[in-house]
C-alpha positions in Angstrom: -58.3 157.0 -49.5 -58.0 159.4 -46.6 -58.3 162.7 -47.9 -61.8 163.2 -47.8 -62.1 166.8 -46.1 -58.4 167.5 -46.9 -56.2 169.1 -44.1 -58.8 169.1 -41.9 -58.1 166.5 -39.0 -61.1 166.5 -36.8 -62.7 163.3 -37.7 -61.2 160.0 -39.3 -62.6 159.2 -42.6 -61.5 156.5 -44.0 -62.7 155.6 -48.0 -61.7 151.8 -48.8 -62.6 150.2 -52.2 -64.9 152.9 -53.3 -67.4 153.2 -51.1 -67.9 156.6 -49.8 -71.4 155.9 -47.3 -70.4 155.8 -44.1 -67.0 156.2 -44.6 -66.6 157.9 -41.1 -68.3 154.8 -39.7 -65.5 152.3 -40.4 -63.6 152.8 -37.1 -63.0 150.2 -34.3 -61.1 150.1 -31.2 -59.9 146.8 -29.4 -62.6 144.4 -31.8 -64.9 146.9 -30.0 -67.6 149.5 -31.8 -68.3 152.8 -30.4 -66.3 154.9 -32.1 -67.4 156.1 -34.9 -71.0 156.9 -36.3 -72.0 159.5 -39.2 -75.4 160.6 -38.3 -74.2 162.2 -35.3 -71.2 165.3 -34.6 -69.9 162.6 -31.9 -67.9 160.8 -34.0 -64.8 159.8 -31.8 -61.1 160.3 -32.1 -58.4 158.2 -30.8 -54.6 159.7 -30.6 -52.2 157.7 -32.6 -49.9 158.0 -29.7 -52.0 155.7 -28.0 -52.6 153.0 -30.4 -50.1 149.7 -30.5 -50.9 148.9 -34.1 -53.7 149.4 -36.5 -54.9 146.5 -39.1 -56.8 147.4 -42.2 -59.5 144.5 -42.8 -60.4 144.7 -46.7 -63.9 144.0 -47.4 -67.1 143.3 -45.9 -66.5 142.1 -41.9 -69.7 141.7 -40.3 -69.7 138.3 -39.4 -67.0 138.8 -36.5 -67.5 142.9 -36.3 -71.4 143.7 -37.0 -72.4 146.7 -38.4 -69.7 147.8 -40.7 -68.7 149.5 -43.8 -69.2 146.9 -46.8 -65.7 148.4 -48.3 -64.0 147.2 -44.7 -62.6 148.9 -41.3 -59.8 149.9 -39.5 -58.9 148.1 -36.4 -56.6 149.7 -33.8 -55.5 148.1 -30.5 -54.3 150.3 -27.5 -51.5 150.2 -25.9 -51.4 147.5 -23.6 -49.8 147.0 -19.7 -46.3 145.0 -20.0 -44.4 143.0 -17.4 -41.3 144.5 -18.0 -40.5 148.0 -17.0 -40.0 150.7 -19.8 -40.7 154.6 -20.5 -40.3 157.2 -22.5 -41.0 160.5 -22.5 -41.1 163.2 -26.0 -40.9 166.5 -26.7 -42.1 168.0 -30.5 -42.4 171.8 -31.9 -43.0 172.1 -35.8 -44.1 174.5 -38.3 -47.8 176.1 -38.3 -46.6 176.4 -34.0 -47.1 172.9 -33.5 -46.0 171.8 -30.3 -46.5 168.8 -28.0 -45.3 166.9 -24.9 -46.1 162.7 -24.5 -45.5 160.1 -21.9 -45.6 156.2 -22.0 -45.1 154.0 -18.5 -45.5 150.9 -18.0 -44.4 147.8 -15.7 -44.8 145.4 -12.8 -46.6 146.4 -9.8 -45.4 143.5 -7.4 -42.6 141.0 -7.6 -44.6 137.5 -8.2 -45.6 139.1 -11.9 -49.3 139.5 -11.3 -49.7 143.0 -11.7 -48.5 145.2 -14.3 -49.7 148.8 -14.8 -49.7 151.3 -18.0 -50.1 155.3 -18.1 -50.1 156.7 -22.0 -50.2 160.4 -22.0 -50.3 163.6 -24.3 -50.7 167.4 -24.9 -50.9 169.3 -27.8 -51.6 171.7 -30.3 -51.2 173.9 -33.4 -52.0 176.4 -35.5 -53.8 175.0 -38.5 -53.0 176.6 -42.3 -56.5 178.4 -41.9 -56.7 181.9 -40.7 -57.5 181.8 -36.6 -58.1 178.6 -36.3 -56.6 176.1 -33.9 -56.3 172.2 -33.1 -55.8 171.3 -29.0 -55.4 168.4 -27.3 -54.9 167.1 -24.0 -55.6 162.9 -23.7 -54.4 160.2 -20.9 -54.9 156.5 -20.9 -54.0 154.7 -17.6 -54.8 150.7 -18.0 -54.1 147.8 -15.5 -53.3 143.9 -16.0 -54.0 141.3 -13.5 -53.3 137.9 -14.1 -55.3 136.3 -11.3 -54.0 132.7 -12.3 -51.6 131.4 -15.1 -55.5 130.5 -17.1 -57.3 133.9 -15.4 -56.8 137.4 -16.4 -58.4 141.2 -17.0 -57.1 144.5 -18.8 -58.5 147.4 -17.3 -59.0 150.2 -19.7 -60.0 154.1 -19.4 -58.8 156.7 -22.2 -59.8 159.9 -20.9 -59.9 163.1 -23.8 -59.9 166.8 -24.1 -60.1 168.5 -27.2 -60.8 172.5 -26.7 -60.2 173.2 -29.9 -60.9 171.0 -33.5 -60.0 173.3 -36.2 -62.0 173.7 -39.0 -64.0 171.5 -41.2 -65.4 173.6 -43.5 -65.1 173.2 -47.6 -65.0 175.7 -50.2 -66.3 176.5 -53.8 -65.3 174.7 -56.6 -64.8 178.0 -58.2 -61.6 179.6 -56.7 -60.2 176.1 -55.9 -60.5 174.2 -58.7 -60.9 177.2 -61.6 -60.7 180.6 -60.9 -63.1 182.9 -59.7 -63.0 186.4 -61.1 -59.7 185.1 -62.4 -58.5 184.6 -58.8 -57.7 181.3 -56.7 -58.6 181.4 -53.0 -56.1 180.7 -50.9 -55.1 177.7 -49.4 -55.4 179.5 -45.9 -58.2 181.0 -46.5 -61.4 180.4 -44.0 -64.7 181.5 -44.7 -66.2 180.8 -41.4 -65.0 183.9 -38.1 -62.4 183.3 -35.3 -64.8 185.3 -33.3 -67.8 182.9 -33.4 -65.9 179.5 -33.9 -65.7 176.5 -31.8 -65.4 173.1 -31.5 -64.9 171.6 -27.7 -65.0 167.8 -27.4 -64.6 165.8 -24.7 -64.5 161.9 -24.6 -64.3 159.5 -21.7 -64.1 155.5 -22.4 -63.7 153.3 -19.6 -63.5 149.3 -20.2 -61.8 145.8 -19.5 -60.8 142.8 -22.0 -61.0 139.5 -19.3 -59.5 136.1 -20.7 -60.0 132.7 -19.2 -57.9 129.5 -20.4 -60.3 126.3 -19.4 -57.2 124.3 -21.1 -54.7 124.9 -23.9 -57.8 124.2 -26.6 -60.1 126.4 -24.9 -60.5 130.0 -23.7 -63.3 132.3 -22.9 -63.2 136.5 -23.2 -65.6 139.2 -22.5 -64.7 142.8 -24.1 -66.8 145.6 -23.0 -66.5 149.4 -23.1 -68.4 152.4 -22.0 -68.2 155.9 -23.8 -69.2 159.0 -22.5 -68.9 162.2 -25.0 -69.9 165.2 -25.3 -69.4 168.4 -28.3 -70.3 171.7 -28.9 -69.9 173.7 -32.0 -69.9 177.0 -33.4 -69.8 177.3 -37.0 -70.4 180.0 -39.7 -69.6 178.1 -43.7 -69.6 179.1 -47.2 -73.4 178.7 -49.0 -72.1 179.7 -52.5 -70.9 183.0 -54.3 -73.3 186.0 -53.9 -74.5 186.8 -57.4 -71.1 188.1 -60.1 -69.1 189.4 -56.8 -66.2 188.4 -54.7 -68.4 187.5 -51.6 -69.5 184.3 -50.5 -72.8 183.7 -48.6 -72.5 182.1 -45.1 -74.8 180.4 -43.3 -74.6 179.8 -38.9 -74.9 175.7 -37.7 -74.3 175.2 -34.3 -75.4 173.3 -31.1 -74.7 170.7 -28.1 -74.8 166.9 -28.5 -74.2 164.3 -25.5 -73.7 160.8 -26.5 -73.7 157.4 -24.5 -72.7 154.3 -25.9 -71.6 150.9 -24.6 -70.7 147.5 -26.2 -69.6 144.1 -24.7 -68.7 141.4 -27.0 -68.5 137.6 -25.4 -66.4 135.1 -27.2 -65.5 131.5 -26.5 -62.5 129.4 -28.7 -62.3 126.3 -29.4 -59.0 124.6 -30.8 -59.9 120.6 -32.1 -58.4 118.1 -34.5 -61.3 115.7 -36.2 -59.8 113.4 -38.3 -56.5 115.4 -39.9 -58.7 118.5 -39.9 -57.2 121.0 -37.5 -60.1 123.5 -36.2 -60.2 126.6 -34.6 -63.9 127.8 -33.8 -64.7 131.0 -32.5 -68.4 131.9 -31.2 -70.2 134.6 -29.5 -72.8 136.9 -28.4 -72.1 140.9 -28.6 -74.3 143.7 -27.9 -74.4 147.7 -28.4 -76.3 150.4 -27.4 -76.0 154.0 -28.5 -77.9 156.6 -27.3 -77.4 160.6 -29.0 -78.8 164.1 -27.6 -78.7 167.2 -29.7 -79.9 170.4 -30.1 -78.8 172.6 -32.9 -79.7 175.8 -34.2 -78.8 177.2 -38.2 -79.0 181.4 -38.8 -78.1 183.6 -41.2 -74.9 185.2 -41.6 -73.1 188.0 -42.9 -71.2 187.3 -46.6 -67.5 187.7 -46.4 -65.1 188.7 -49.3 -62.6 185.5 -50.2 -60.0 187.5 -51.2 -59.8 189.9 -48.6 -61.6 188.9 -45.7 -62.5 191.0 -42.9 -63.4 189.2 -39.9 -65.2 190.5 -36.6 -68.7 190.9 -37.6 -70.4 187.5 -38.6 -74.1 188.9 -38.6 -75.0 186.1 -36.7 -78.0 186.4 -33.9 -78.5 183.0 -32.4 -81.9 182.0 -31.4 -83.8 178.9 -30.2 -82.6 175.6 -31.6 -84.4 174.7 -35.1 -83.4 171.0 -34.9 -83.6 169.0 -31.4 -83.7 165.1 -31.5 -82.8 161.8 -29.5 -81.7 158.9 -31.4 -80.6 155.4 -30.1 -79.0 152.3 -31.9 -79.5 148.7 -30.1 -77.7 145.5 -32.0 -77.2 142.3 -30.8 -75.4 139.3 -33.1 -74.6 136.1 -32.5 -72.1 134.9 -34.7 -69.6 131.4 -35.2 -66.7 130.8 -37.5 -64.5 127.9 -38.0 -61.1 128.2 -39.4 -59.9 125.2 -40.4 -57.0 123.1 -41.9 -56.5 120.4 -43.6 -52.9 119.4 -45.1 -51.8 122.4 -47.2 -55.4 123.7 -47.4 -56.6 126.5 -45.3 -60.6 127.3 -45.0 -62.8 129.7 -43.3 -66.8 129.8 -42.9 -68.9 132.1 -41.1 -72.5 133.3 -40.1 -73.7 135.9 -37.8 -77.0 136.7 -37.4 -78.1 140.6 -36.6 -81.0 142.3 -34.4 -81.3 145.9 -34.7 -83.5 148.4 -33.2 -83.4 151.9 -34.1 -85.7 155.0 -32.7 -85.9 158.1 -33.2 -87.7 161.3 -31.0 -87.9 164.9 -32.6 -87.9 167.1 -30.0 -89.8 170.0 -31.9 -92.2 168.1 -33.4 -92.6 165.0 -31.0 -92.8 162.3 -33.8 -91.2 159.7 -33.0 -89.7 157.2 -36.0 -88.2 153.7 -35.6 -87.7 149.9 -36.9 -86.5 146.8 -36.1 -84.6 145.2 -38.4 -82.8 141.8 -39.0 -80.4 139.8 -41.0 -78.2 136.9 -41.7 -74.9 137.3 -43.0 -72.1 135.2 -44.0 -69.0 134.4 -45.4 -66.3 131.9 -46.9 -63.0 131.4 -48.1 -60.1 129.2 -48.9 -56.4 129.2 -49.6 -53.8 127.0 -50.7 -50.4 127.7 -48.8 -47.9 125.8 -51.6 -44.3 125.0 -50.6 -42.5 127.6 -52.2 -44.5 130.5 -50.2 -47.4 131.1 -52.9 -51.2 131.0 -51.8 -53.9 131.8 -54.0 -56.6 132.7 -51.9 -60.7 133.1 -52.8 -63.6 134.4 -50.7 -67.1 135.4 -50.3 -68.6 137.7 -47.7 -71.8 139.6 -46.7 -72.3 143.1 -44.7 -75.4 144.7 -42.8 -75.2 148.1 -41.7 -78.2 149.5 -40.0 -78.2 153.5 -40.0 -80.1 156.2 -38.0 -80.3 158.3 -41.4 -83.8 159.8 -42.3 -85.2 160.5 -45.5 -87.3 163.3 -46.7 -90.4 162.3 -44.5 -88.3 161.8 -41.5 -88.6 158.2 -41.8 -85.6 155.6 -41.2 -83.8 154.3 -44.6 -83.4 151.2 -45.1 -79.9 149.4 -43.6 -77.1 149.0 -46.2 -76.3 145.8 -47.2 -72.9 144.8 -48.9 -71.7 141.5 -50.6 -67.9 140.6 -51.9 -66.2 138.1 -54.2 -62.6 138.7 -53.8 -59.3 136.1 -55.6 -55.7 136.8 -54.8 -52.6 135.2 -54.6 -49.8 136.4 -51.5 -46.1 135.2 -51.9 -44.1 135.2 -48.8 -40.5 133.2 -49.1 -39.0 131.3 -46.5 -36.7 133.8 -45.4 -39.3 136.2 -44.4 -37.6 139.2 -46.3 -40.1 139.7 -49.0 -44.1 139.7 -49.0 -45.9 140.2 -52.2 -50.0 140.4 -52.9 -52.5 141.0 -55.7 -56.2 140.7 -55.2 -59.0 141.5 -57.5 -62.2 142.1 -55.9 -65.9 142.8 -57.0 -68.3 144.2 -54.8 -71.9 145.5 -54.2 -73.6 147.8 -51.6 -77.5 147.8 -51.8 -79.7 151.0 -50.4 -76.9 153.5 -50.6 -78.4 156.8 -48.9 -76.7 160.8 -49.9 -77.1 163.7 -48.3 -79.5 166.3 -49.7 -78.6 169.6 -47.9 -81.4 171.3 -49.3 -83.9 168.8 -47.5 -81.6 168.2 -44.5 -82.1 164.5 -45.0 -81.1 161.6 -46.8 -81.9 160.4 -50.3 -81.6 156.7 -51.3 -80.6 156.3 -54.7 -79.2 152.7 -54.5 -76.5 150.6 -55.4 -72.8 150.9 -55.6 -70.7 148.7 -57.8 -67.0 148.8 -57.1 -64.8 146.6 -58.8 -60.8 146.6 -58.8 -57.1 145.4 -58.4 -54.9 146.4 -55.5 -50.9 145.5 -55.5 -48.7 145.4 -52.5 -44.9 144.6 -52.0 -43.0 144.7 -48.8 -39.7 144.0 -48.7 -36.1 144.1 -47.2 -33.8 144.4 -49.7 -30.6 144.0 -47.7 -29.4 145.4 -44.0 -30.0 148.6 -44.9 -32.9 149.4 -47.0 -36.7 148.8 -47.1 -39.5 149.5 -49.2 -43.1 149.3 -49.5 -44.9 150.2 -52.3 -48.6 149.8 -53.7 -51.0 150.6 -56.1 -55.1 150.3 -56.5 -57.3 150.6 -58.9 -61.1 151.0 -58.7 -63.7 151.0 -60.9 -67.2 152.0 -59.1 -70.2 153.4 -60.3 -73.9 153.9 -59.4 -76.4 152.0 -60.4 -79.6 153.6 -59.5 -81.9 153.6 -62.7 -84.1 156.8 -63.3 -81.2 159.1 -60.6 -78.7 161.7 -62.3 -76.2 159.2 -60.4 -77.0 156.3 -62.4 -73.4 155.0 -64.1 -71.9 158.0 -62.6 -68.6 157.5 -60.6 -68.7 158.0 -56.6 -67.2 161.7 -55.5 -64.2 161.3 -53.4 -63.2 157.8 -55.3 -59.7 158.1 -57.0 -59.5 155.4 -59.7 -56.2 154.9 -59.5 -54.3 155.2 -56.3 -50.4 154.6 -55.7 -47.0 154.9 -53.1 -43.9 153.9 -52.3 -41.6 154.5 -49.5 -37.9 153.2 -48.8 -36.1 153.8 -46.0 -32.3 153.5 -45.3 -30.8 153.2 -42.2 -26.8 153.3 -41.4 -24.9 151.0 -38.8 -21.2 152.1 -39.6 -19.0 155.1 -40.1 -19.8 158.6 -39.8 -23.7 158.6 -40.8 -24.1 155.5 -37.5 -27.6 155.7 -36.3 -29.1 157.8 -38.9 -31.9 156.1 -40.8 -33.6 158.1 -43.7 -36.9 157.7 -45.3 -38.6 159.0 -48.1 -41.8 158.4 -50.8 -44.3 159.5 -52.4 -48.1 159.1 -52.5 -50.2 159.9 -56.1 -53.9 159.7 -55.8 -55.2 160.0 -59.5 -58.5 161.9 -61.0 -61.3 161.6 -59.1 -65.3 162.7 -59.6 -66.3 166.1 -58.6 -69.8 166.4 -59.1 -72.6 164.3 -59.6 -72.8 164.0 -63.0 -68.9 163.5 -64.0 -68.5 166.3 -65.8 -66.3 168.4 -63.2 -62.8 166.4 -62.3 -60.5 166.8 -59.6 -56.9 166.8 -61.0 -54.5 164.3 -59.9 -51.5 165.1 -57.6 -48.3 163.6 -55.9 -47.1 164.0 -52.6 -43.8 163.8 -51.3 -42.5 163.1 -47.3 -39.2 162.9 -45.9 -38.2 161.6 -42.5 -35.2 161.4 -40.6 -34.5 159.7 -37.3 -31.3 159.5 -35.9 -29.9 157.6 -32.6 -28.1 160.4 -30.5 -26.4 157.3 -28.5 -23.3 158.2 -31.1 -23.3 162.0 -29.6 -23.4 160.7 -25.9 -26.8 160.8 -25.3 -28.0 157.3 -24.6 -31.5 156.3 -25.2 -32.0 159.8 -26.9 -33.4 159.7 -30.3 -34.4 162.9 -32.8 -36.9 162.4 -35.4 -38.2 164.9 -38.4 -40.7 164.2 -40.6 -41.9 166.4 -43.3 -45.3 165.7 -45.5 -45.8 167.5 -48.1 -41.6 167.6 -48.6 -42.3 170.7 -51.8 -45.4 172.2 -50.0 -48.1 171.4 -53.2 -51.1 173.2 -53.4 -54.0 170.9 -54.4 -57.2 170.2 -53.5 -58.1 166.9 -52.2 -61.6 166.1 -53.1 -64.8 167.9 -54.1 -68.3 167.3 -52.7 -70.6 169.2 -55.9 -74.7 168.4 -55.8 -77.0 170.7 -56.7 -77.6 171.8 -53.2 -73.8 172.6 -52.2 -70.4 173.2 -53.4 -67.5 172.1 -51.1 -63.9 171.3 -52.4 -61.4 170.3 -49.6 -57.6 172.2 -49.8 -55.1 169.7 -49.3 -52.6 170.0 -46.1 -49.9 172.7 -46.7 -46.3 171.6 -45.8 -46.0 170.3 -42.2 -42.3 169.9 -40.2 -42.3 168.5 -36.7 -39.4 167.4 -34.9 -39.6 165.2 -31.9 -37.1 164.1 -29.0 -37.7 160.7 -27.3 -35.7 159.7 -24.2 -36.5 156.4 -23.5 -35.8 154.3 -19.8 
């Protein structure tokens, strides 16, 4: 589930099998962490421009990936350097004033094939659906590939990103979103903070190299290691509730500077061996990670503003001496080892990984300092049987460890969450290749979940999370023309803190039921040659609103069209055109609801979006 905060895209939050912690936390980039982290404004953002591909690893991945969501990650790989010389360059304007210019090079530097070079870049920006608000972006990613020897050779990385402006990420009341208010709905471009005292600048620079060695065909040795750099200031003015019986809402100033450093390196050495009729591949290593956050914040008053009929101008705000100022670093090292393995039609997999964690933390206005040292041993297992026909029933076990730089109530560090997994499926994948088919049933349990308590301005253990469910997904080629994929999930999770209000209460956020589909057709012949049409729909089903259960957000489909068509037949070669539409009949709904009894903050989904791009590729 990705619609957490709605239309707002300023961070990537990503929700997979019910588990809501730390869902901003789940992102990695090249096997590498130093993306992501939710106690910190830092959080980065990677342009989907500039990614090759991005894998979704269900459950619990610590033994390869440390720290990580128990629920799973995303794994995107950059755009890598290739030895054959290609470009393209695209042009897009949509709706909302969206507009955008991109650029992809790459190829040999020298004639012997050594050298190969890559340069990824992109500018844009748009409107966003809420009153005087704005998203900008300006990113570039040069790489370079030398293969020293036919066994010897380094990737040279550096993704370099500007973001003047990140929209909005502000929520609204639950009433006037999900009821009415005064017998009114807000609108869905409504923003309760002021253009005139609004900001959020980011800046991110990552530098780093992936370097391969090939002792022999069976064994090969790689060091990954990336350096981040980042930096964000914000001004913000959000909603603190409805003032009294009236139209107004009361406000409230947060805003501030935060620097963060970060590296990570991750050795690895494989190992490819046959003992007996057991085939083995063994992977070990040793990875390390360092984090280190500055920030200084300040939080004011502000002036109320009217939600149907704002007047903006005059926030009330007078901005002071910072109220919260703190340093915070994150050190992990893990050694971990895993052997996949195979014997005759049977496929296994075992892992450990064992964690060290240090965490501190220095307030800056009270000079305490905080920290622990933590440690754990995680594993995991599976097996599958690959039968003849293309069916393989699958089970596995796994474990996750996920240290945190939260605080409680007494500015002392929770304690890490820990996750385990017991997943059985079955895949189906003919010879042909033309049709993949998977069901998989999982169970799964994260220990010392932490929520945020905005009225204490820290964190409140409460527990466990339960999630159990069944996830369905079909992929297939149905003939020359047409494709479809198509899924469905459905999750059951609960609390299960005894003596909380959240105890056998559902998650916020955490659709039980969860479906799409999308087919596209493409044309080779007669008049339509070189169009290719696609079109689905996504339904995310009721979801918790509130703590207690008692306040649901509705369900609600969405529709997208795209259309792509080769303008080779209109005697433009290597010119393509493509539209895509989300949000094809421009729904209003709102996407999820965040309601304790210290805030209110339902999330407006994203309003009808057109863009239309033209790609010349050489």
């Amino acid at each position: 589930f990705t619609g957490q905060v709605g239309a707002s895209n300023r961070y990537d939050y990503v929700i997979l099998r019910g588990l809501v912690d730390r869902s901003i936390d789940n992102i990695y980039l090249d096997g590498l962490k130093t993306m992501g982290d939710d106690s910190t404004y830092s959080s980065m953002q990677v342009d989907p421009y500039f990614v090759e591909r991005a894998d979704v690893v269900k459950g619990p991945a610590s033994v390869l990936y440390g720290r990580s969501s128990p629920g799973g990650i995303v794994a995107l790989s950059s755009k890598k350097p290739q030895f054959e010389q290609q470009g393209e360059i695209e042009v897009s304007y949509g709706n909302r004033n969206q507009r955008g210019i991109g650029f992809d090079l790459t190829g040999p530097l020298d004639e012997a094939g050594k050298l190969a070079f890559r340069v990824t870049g992109k500018a844009d920006a748009a409107d966003t659906q809420y009153t005087g608000t704005e998203e900008e972006r300006y990113a570039i990613a040069p790489s370079l590939t030398a293969n020293f020897t036919d066994d010897t050779r380094i990737t040279l990385m550096a993704y370099l990103q500007k973001d003047p402006e990140g929209g909005t990420h502000n929520g609204l009341p639950s009433e006037g979103t999900l009821f009415p208010r005064n017998g009114k709905y807000i609108s869905t471009g409504f923003f309760d903070g002021d253009p005139s005292l609004e900001a959020y600048e980011r800046t991110q620079n990552m530098m780093g190299y992936q370097f391969e060695h090939d002792f022999d065909d069976n064994l090969t040795a790689r060091q990954n290691f990336r350096f981040l750099d980042a930096s964000v200031h914000i001004d913000q003015i959000y909603q603190t509730g409805w003032d009294g019986a009236s139209d107004n809402l009361n406000r409230t100033y947060g805003g501030g500077d935060e620097d963060l450093r970060a590296y990570a390196v991750d050795n690895q050495l494989q190992a490819e061996f046959t003992t007996a009729d057991i085939d083995h591949t063994v992977l070990g290593g040793f990875d390390y990670q360092h984090r280190r956050v500055e920030n200084a914040w300040q939080f004011r008053s502000a002036s109320d503003i009217n939600a149907f009929n704002p007047v903006y101008g005059s926030p009330g705000v007078t901005l002071g001496t910072s109220t919260n100022s703190k340093v915070q670093t994150l050190e992990q090292a893990g050694l971990y080892l895993e052997d996949q393995f195979e014997y005759d039609k049977w496929r296994f997999s075992l892992g450990l990984r064992q964690d060290w964690v240090e965490t501190t933390k220095h307030d800056r206005l009270t000079q305490k300092n905080t920290g622990e040292e933590r440690q754990k041993l995680t594993k995991r297992a599976g097996v599958l049987y690959l039968f003849d026909n293309g069916v393989a029933p699958y089970v596995s076990y796994s474990e996750s460890f996920n240290p945190s730089l939260y605080s409680d109530v007494d500015g002392n560090p929770i304690e890490p969450s820990e996750g385990t997994q017991y997943e059985a499926g079955v895949k189906y994948q003919p010879d042909n290749g033309n049709l993949l088919l998977s069901a998989a049933a999982f169970y799964l349990e994260q220990d010392n979940v932490a929520v945020f308590d905005s009225s204490t301005n820290a964190y409140d253990p409460v527990g466990k999370i339960e999630s159990q469910g069944l996830e369905f997904e079909a992929r297939a080629n149905l003939n020359e023309n047409l494709s479809v994929i198509a899924s469905y999930t459905y999750t059951d999770a609960a609390y299960d803190a005894p003596g909380d209000i959240k105890d056998g209460k559902q998650p916020m956020q955490v659709p039980e039921h969860m479906a799409s589909l999308w087919g596209n057709y493409s044309f080779y012949s007669g008049m339509l040659n070189g169009l290719s049409v696609g079109a689905g729909a996504r339904f995310v089903g009721e979801m918790a609103a509130n703590e207690t259960n008692t306040i649901t957000v509705p369900d609600y489909t969405i529709f997208d069209l795209s259309l792509n068509y080769d303008m080779a037949n209109v005697g433009l070669d290597n010119t393509d055109l493509r539209v895509n539409v989300n949000n094809l009949f421009d729904e209003e709904y709102v996407a999820s609801c965040l309601i304790t009894s210290s805030s209110d903050n339902c999330y407006y989904g994203e309003e009808r979006s057109i863009l239309a791009t033209v790609r010349y590729r050489f």
